[in-house]
N, C-alpha and C positions, 0 to 999 in steps of 0.2 A: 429732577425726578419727573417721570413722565406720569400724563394725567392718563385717565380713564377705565371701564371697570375690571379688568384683567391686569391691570400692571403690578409689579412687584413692587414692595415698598423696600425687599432688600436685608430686611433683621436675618430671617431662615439664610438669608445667601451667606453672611458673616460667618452664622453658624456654622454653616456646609464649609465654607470653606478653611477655617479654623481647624475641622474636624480631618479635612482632607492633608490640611498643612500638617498637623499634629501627625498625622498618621504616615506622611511622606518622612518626618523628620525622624519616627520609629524606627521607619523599615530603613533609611540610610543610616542609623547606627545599628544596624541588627547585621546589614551588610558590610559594614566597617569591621564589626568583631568577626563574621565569619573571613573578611579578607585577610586580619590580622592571624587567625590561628593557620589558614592556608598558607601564607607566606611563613610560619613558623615552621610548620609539617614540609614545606617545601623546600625549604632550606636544610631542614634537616635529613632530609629523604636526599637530597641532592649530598651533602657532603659527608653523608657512612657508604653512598654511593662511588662518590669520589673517592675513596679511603681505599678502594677494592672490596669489592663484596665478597665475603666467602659464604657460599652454602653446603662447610661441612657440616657435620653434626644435624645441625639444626636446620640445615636447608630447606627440608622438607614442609617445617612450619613455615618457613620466614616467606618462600615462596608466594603460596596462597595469601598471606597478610601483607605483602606484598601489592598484591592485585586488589586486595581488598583496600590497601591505603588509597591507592590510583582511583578505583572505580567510585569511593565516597569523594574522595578529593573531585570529580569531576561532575559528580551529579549536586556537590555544592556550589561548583561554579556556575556550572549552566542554570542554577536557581538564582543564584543573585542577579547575576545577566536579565535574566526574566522578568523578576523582579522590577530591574532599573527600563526595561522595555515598556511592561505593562502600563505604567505609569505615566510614562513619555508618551507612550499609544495613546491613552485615553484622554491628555493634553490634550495633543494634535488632534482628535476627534473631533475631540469639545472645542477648539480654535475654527476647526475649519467649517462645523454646524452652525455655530454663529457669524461667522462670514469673519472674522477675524484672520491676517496672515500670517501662515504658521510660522512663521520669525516671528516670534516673542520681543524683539529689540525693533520691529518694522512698526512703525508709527500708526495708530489704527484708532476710531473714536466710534463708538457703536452707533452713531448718527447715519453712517453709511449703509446699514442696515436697509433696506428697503420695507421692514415692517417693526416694528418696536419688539423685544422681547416680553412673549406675557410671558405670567406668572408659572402656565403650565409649561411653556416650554424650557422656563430655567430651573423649573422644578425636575421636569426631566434629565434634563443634563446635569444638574448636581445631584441629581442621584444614580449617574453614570458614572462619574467621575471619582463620588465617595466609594460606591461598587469598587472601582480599580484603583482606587486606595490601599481599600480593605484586600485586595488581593495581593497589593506588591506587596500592603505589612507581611501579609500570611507566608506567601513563598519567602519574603527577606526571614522568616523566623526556622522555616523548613532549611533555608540553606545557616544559617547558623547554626541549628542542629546538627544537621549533616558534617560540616564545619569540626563541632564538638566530636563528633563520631571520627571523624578522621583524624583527628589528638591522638583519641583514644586508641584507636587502631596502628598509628605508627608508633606511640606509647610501647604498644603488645612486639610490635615489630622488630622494634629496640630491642626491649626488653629479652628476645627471642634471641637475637645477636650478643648480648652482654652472657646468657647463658651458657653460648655456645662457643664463648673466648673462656 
């Protein structure tokens, strides 16, 4: 523990960083569930595809729910992507303002520091870092959503096809 009057004794750090762990562990099962219902919708969109698609009858619906499967399908992935970026980003931030090397597994001892960490400056950085926490939860939840949306919509798309057999 280093002495004098700006240092950190470290409790608030645990906290932060529990909070940030907590919040990583969220948003990577928020992004699991939306990956799973993707891979479901994509399988399935892939093999009524593979079957020959017909758009008699109902063409005209299936069409547009169509596009609408594709365009949710896509703006749930580019959310989860995001999501797993944000995160990673604000790592790396935080590695490399502490003079820490951004390889996480590269042997590093914060003695090499050329000034000790005070209080206010790892105050600032874990409240950076929970920040982009709270963000990848948020997008990991928006693409789950989206995720759910894109069920439902190939659900309609199905459903549009089964009517029109």
């Amino acid at each position: 523990m280093r002495t004098g009057a700006h240092d950190y004794s470290g409790e608030a750090a645990g906290s932060a960083f529990t909070t940030v762990s907590d919040l990583a562990r969220q948003s990577a099962q928020d992004a699991r569930t939306a990956g799973v219902f993707l891979v479901i919708v994509l399988v399935g969109v892939t093999s009524e595809l593979a079957t020959g698609v017909s758009f008699h009858g109902t063409g005209l619906v299936r069409l547009p729910l169509l596009a609408s499967v594709l365009a949710s399908f896509a703006v749930s992935v580019t959310l989860v992507a995001r999501s797993r970026v944000a995160l990673l980003r604000a790592l790396g931030e935080l590695r490399s303002r502490i003079g820490a090397p951004v390889d996480p597994s590269a042997p590093w001892t914060p003695s090499t520091l050329d000034a000790p960490i005070t209080a206010a400056v790892l105050d600032r950085e874990l409240r950076r870092l929970t920040g982009a926490a709270h963000r990848c939860c948020a997008l990991a939840a928006k693409a789950q959503a989206w995720a759910a949306t894109t069920g439902l919509l190939f659900a309609f798309w199905t459903l549009a096809w089964v009517i029109g057999h």
